[in-house]
C-alpha positions as CSV (number, residue, x, y, z in Angstrom):
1,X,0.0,0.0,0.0
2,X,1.5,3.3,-0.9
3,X,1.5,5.6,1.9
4,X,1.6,9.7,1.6
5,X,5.0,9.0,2.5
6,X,5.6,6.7,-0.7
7,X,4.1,8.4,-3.4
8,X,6.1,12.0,-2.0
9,X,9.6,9.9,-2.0
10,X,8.5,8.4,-5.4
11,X,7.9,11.6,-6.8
12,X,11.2,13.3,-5.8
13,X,13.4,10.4,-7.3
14,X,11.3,10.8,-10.3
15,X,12.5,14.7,-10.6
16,X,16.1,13.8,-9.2
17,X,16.4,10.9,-11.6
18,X,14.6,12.4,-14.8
19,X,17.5,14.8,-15.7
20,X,20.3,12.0,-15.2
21,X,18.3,9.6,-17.7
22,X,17.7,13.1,-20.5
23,X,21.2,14.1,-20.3
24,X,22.2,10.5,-20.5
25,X,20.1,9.7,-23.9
26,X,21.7,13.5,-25.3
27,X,25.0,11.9,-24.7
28,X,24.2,8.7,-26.4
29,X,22.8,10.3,-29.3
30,X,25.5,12.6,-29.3
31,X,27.8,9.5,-29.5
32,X,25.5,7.6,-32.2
33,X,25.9,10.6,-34.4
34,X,29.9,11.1,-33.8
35,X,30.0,7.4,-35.4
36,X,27.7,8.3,-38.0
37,X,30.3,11.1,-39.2
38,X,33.4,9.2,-39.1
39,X,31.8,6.8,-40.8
40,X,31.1,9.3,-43.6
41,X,34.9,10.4,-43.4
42,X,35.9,7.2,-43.6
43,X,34.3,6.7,-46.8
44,X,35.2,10.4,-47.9
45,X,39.1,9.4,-47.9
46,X,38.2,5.6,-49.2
47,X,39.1,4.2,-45.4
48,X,36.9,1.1,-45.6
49,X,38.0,-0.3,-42.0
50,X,37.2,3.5,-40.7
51,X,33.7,3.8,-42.9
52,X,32.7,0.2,-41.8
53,X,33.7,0.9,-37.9
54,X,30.4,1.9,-36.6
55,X,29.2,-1.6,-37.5
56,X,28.8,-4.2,-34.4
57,X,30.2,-7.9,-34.4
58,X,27.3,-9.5,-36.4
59,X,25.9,-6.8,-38.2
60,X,23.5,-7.6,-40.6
61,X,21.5,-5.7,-42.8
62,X,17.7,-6.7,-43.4
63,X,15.6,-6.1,-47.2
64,X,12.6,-4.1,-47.1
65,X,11.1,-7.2,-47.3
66,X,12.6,-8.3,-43.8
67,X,15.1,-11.0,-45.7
68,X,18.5,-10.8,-44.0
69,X,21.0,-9.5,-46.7
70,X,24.5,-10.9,-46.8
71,X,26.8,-8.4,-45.4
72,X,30.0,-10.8,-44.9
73,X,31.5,-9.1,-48.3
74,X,30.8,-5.9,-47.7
75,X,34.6,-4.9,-46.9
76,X,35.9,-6.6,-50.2
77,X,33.4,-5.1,-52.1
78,X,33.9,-1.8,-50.7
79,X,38.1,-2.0,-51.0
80,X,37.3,-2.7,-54.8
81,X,34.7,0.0,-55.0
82,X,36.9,2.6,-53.6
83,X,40.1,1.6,-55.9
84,X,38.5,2.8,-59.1
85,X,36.3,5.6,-57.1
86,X,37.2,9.2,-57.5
87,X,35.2,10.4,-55.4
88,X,33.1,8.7,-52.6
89,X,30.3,10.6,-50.3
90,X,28.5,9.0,-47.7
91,X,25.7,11.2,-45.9
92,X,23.5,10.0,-42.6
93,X,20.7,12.3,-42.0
94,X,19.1,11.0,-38.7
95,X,15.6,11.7,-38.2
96,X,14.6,10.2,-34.6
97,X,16.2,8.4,-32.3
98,X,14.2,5.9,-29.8
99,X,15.8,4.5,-26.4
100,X,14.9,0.8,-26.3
101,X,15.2,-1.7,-23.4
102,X,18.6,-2.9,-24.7
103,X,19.5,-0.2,-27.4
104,X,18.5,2.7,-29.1
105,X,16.4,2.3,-32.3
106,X,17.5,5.3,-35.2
107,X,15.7,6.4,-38.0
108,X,17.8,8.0,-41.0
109,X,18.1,8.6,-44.8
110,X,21.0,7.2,-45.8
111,X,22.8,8.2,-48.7
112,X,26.1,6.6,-50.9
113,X,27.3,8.6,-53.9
114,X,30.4,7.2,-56.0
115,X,31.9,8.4,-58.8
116,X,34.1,6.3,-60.9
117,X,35.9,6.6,-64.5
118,X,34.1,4.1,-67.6
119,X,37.1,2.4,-68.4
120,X,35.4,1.5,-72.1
121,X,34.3,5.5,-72.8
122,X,36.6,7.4,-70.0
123,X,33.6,9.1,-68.9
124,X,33.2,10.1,-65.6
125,X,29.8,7.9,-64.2
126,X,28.0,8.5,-60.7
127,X,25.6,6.0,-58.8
128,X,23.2,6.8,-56.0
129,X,21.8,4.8,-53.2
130,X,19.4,6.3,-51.4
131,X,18.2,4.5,-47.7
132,X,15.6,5.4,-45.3
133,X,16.4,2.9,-42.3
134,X,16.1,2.3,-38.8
135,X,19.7,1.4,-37.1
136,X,19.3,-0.4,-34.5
137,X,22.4,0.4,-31.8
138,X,23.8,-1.3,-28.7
139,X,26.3,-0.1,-26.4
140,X,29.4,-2.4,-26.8
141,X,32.8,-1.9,-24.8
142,X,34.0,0.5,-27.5
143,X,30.9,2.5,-28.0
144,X,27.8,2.7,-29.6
145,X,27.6,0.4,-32.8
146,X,24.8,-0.7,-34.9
147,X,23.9,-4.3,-34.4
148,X,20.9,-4.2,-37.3
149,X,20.0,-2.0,-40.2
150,X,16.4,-2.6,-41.7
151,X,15.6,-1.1,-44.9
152,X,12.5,0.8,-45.0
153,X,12.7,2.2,-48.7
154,X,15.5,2.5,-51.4
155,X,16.4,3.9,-54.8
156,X,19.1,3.7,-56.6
157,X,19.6,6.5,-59.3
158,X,23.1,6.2,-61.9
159,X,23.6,9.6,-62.8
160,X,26.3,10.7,-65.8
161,X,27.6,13.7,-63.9
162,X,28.2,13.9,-60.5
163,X,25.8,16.6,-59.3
164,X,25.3,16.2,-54.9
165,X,21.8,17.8,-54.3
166,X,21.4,19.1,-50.9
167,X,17.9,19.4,-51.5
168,X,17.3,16.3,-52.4
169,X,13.4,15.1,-51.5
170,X,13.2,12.5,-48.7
171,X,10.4,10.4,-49.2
């Protein structure tokens, strides 16, 4: 039974404890988005160990359709990507962030530009991927890392001249 007593001690630790757990979450978000922009500098100076870093042990990615897409490759593939890249730009634009029981859940755009040289025509080509996801974080012994990315919706536009639009519309 809760007595006057109680409920006045259970609202004071609710005030004293309240700003501990806010300033807490600003510091983890504040964390989550320090990875997101090394990763982007990472893959700005073609560092794939540095891009790929903010990734937990057993990452995996999941398909719009909730089908678990094979990430084991993803360093190879991005080593031989950024070889014949000249330019690489990786943006995260995180639009909420929601504390979980073991985690916090994100949801961003996500978008990879890379422009490489034809070597048939010696033209300079650019490809697109554009994400909206949720990243799903955990807190690891070296930081905030994300243990799942589910992909919500994606394009992917080739473009003949590299052209990054700021204003690009998010769905």
């Amino acid at each position: 039974m809760l007595t006057k007593s109680r409920v006045v001690l259970l609202a004071w630790m609710s005030i004293v404890l309240a700003p501990s757990a806010v300033a807490q979450s600003a510091q983890d978000q504040a964390e989550i988005r320090s990875a997101y922009a090394r990763a982007a500098l990472g893959a700005k100076y073609k560092v794939v160990d540095t891009m790929l870093s903010l990734r937990a042990p057993g990452f995996e990615t999941l398909a719009q359709d909730g089908s678990r897409v094979n990430a084991g490759g993803d360093r190879a593939r991005c080593a031989a990507l950024f070889r014949t890249a000249t330019r690489v730009r990786l943006v995260f634009d995180v639009k909420s962030f929601e504390t979980k029981k073991n985690g916090i859940t994100c949801s961003a755009r996500h978008v990879f530009e890379v422009e490489t040289v034809n070597p048939i025509t010696a033209k300079l080509e650019a490809s697109q991927i554009e994400s909206l996801v949720e990243d799903y974080w955990i807190k690891t012994p070296v930081g905030w890392k994300i243990w799942r990315s589910q992909v919500k919706q994606q394009r992917v536009l080739s473009l003949h001249k590299f052209k990054p639009d700021p204003d690009m519309p998010v769905w």
